[in-house]
C-alpha positions in Angstrom: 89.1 32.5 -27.2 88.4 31.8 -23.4 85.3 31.2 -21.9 84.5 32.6 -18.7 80.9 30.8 -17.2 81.3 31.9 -13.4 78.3 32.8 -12.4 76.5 31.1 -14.7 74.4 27.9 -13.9 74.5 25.4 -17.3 72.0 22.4 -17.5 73.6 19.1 -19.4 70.9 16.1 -20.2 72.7 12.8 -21.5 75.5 13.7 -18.9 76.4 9.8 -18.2 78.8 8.9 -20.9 80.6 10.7 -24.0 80.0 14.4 -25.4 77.6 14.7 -22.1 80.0 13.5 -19.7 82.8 16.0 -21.7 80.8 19.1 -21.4 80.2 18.9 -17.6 83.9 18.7 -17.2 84.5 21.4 -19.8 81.6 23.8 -18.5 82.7 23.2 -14.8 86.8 24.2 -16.1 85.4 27.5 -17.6 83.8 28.4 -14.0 79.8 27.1 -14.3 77.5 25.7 -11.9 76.5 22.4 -13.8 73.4 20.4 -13.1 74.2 16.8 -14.7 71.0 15.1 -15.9 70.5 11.1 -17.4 68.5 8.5 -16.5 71.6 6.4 -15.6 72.3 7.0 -12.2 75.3 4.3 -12.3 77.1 6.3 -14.8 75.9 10.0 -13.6 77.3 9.1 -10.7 80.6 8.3 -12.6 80.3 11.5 -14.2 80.2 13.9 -11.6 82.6 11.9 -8.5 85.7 14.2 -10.0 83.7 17.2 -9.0 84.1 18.2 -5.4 82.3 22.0 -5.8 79.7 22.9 -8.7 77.9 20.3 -10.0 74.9 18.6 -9.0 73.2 15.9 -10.5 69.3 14.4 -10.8 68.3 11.1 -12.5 65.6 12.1 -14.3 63.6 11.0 -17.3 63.7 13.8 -20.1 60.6 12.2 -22.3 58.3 12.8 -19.8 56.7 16.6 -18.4 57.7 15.8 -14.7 61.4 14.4 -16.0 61.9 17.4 -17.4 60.5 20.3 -14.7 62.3 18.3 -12.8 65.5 18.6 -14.3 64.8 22.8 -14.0 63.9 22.6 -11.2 67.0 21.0 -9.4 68.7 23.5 -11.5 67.0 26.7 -10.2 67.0 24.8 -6.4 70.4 24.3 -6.1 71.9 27.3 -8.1 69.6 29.8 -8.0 69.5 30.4 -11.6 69.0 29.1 -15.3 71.7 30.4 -17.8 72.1 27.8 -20.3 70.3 24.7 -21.1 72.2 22.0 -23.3 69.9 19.1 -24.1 72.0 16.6 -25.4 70.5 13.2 -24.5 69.4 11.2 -27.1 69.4 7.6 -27.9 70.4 5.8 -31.3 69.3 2.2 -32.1 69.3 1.2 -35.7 67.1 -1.4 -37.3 66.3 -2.0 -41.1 62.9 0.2 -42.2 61.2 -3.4 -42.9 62.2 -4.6 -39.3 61.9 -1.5 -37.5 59.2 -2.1 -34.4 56.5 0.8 -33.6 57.6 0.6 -29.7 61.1 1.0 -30.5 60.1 4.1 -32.7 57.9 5.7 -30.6 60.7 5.7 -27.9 63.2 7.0 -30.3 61.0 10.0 -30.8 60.1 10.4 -26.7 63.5 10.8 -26.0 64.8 12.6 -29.0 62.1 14.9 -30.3 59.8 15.3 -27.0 62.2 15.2 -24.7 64.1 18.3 -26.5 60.7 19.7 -26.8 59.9 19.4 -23.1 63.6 20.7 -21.8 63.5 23.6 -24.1 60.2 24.7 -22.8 61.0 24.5 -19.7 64.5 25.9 -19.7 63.2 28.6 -21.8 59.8 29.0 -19.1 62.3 29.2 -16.2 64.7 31.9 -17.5 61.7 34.0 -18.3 60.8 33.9 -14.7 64.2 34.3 -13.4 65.1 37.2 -15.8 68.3 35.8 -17.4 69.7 38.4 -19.5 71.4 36.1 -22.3 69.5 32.7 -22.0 71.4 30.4 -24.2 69.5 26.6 -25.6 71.3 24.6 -27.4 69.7 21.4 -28.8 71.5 18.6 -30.7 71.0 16.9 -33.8 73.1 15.0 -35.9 75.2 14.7 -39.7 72.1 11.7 -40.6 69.6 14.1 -41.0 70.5 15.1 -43.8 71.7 12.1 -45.8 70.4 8.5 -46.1 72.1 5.5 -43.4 70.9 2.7 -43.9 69.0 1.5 -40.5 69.0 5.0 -38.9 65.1 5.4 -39.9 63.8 6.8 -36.6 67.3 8.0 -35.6 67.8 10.7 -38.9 64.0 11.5 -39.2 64.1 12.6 -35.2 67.0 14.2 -35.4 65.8 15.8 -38.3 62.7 17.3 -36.3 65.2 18.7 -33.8 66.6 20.9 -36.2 62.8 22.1 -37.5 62.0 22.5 -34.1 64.5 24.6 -32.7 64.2 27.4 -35.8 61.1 27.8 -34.1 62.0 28.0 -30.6 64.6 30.3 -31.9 62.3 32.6 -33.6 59.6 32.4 -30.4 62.2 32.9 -27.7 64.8 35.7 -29.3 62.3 38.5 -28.1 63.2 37.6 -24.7 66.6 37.3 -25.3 67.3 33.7 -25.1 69.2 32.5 -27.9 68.2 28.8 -29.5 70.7 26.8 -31.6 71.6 23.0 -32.7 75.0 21.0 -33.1 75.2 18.7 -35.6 77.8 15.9 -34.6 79.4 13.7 -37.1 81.6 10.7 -36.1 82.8 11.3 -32.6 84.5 8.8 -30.9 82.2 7.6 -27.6 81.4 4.3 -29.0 82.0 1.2 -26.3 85.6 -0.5 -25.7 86.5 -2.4 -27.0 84.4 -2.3 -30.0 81.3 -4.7 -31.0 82.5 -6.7 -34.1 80.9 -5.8 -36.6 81.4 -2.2 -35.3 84.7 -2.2 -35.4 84.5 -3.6 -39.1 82.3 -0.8 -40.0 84.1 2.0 -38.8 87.4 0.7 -40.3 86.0 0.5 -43.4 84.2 4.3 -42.9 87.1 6.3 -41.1 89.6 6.6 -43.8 87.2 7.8 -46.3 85.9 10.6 -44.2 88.0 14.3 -45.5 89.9 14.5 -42.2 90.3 10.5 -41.9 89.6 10.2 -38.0 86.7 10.3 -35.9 85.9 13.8 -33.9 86.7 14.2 -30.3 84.1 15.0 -27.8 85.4 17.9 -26.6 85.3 19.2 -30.1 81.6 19.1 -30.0 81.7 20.6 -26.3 83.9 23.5 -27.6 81.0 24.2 -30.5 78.6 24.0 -27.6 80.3 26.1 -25.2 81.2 28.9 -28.0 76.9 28.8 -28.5 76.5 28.9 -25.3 78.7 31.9 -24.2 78.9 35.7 -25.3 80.2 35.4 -28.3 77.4 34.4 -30.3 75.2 37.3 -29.0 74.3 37.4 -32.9 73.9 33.2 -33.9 70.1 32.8 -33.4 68.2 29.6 -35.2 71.6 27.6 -36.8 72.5 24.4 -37.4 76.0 23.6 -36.7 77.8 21.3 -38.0 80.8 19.6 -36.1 81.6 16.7 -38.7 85.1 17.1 -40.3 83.4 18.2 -43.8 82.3 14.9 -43.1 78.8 15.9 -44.3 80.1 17.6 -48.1 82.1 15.0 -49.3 84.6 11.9 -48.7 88.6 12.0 -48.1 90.6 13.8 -51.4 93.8 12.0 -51.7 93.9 10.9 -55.6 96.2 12.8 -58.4 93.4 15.4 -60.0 93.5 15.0 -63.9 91.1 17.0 -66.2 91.5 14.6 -69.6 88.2 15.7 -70.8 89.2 17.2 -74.3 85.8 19.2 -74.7 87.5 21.8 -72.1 90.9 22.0 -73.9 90.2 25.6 -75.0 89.4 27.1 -71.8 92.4 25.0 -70.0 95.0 26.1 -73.2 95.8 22.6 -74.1 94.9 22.8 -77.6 97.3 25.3 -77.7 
């Protein structure tokens, strides 16, 4: 499968580092017009030197209404257009449910669960106007939503919200032709180098018991993304995808399977 996005001006939010940083790269290789959007200028600006033609950049607050137009804005200024808006930025700090500080909370969901709500507004606003035929959104969540972590309280119930929200943006949208989805990351590896501590203890202790025993890469996510975000899911409308390795069904298989439970002898034919 190749993608071909020339022609086609792509919005990425939480462009500074990781799976953001990847999909410029891998949206500006398959021909797009990227805008690269984060509040960290020092690392946008990290992002986006390799790029000598087709990407532009703005610094810009997604939790706020004027971060966001913003964003859009810059977009439509410098390309002329809106095709696809991939609001990735979010923001993950973990704290136990007893120690867990309003503030802290309240800025989980500005970023995560407003900030997705104001970009896909606007994104979706802005290709109405512009008449893009095939208007692609694709939000992100993550595999917590829908298990328990301990100390991901704010981070899971947000991301959670995402993928409520976007059903509906899908089902208010798809009569104008734009197309609303989420990805679902698992483990991908973007955490810092070298690794915290206790980090490093955690994920050597978590890795091998995940079913494909390694952490994803971000261009695997950006690949999910940039399949949602072409042609070829003229028919994926509302879904959740998951980019996790299995990661989210189960743990590693490895073990010798034995069925010694006598009661099913007569179905297996060992009584026999």
């Amino acid at each position: 499968m190749q993608f071909d996005f020339t022609g086609k001006a792509v919005i990425t939010t939480g462009a500074a580092r990781g799976i953001g940083r990847t999909m410029v790269k891998t949206f500006h290789d398959a021909g797009a017009m990227v805008l690269a959007a984060d509040r960290d200028a020092e690392g946008l600006a990290e992002t986006c030197e390799p790029f000598e033609e087709r990407v532009a950049s703005i610094v810009a607050d997604i939790s706020n209404p004027e971060g966001a137009k913003s964003i859009v804005d810059k977009c439509v200024e410098a390309f002329g257009r809106l095709d696809v808006c991939v609001n990735n930025a979010a923001v993950a700090p973990h704290a136990s449910l007893l120690e867990e500080r309003v503030e802290v909370w309240d800025t989980v969901y500005a970023v995560n669960c407003r900030g997705t709500f104001l970009m896909t507004q606007a994104a979706g606003r802005a290709m109405i106007e512009g008449g893009t035929e095939n208007g692609r959104i694709v939000n992100f969540s993550s595999g917590v939503s829908k298990r328990g972590s301990a100390g991901a309280a704010a981070y899971a119930s947000s991301r959670a919200a995402v993928e409520s929200f976007t059903r509906v943006a899908a089902i208010e949208l798809a009569p104008y032709d734009i197309l609303v989805n989420t990805v679902s990351p698992g483990l991908i590896d973007t955490q810092p180098k070298p690794l915290p501590p206790r980090m490093e203890e955690g994920l050597g202790k978590r890795i091998p018991t995940l079913p494909l025993a390694r952490a994803g890469e971000p261009e695997e996510v950006a690949w999910v993304t940039m399949f949602l975000a072409s042609e070829y899911s003229s028919y994926v409308c509302g879904a959740v995808w998951e980019v996790d390795g299995a990661a989210g069904i189960g743990t590693r298989a490895g073990h010798k399977i034995i069925d010694d439970d006598p009661r099913y002898d007569w179905v297996t034919g060992k009584e026999s």
